[in-house]
N, C-alpha and C positions, 0 to 999 in steps of 0.2 A: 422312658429311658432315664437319661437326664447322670452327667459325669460331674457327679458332687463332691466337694472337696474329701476325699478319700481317706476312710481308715485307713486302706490299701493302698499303698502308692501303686502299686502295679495294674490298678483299674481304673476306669472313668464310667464305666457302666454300673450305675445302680437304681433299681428296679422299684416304682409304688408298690410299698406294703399293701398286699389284697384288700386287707380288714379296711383301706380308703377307698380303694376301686367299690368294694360292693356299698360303701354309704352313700358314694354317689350314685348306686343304681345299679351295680354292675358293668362289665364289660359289654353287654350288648345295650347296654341303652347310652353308648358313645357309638358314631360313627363312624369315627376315625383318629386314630390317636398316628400321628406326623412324622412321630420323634421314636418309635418302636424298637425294643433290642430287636435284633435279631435272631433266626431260628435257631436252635429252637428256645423258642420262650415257656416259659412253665405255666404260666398262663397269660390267656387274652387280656389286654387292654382297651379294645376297639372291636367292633365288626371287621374292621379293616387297617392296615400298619403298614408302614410307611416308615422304613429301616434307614441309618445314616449312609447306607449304600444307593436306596431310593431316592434319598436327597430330598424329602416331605417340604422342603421350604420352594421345591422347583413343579410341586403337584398342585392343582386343584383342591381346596378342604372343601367338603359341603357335609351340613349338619352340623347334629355336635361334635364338637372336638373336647378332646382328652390330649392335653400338653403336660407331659415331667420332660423339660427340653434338656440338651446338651446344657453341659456347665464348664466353665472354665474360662470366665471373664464375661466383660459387658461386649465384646464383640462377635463372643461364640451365643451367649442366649438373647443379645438383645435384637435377633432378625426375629428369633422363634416367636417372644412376645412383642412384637410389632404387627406380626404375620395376625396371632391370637385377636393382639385387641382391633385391628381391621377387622379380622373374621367377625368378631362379637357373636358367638354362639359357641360355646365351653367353659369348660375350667382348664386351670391350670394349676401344677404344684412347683411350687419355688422357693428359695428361701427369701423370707421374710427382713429382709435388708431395705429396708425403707429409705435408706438414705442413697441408694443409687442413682444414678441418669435414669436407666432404664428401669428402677421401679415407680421413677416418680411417672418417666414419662408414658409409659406402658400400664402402669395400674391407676394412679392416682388422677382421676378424673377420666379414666376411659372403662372402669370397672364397674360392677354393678355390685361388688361385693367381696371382700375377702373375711375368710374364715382365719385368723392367727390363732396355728393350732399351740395349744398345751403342753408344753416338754418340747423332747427334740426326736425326732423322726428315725427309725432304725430302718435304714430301707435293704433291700435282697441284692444281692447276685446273682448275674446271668443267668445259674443254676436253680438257683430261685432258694439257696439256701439265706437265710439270715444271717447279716453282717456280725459281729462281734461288740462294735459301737456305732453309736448314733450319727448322722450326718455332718455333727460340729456346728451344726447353727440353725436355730427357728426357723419351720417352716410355714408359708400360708397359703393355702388356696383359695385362687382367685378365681369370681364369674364372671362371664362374659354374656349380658343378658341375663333378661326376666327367668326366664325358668333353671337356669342356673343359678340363680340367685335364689329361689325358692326352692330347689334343693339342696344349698347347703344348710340353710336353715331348718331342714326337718333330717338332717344327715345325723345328728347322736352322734357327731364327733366332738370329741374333747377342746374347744376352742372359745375366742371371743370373735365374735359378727360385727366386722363394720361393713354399714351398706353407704351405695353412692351418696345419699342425702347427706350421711355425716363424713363421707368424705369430700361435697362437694369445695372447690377453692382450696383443697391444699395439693401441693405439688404444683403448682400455675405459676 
């Protein structure tokens, strides 16, 4: 899902460009994505979705997770990636704002890796048609765990790989 500072002001709903869901694997090889538009979605993000109506941060996650959470401050995403890097099994997409509370405290030293993708991210609407313009600001996605981490590295997306080693000791 994930409400990113909006071309649109009259939205908060905007949707992972496919062309990332299938580098990481596709939709079925997430288990449950938390943060889900709701119906109807043009396509899957998860086996299973977990709408802001569902309330994904009052649910059980097991496996992998697929987080593009609410946006709209550090008090609307910073439960999402708290929930995430406790869980430690997924990815997540966010912008790339390193100098937050919640990036430091939620990625930096609890992550196994982020991908800082290349340009700036055009992501969908509800409908699932493509935005007009880009999100307004660098995105990265982050792992949570080994095999996540080893998936974004054979992912063939347009980015730079820092892994935990080289972020070990910053944000502390």
């Amino acid at each position: 899902m994930g409400g990113h500072h909006s071309p649109v002001p009259e939205t908060h709903v905007w949707l992972t460009p496919p062309e990332i869901l299938e580098a990481l694997g596709g939709a079925e090889s997430f288990d449950l994505d938390p943060a889900a538009c709701s119906e109807p979605r043009p396509w899957p993000t998860a086996k299973r979705h977990l709408t802001v109506e569902d309330d994904g941060l009052a649910h059980p996650w097991k496996g992998r997770v697929w987080l593009n959470p609410p946006y709209g401050g550090p008090n609307i995403i910073g439960p999402w990636m708290r929930r995430m890097a406790i869980h430690n099994h997924g990815t997540a997409l966010i912008f790339a704002r390193t100098e937050t509370d919640v990036f430091q405290e939620t990625v930096f030293g609890r992550a196994t890796g982020i991908l800082f993708l290349h340009g700036r991210l055009t992501f969908h609407r509800p409908d699932g048609s493509r935005a007009e313009h880009n999100g307004g600001a660098p995105s990265c996605l982050v792992a949570y765990g080994d095999a996540d981490l080893t998936i974004l590295q054979c992912s063939g997306l347009d980015g730079t790989l820092v892994t935990r080693g080289e972020l070990w000791g910053f944000g502390r």
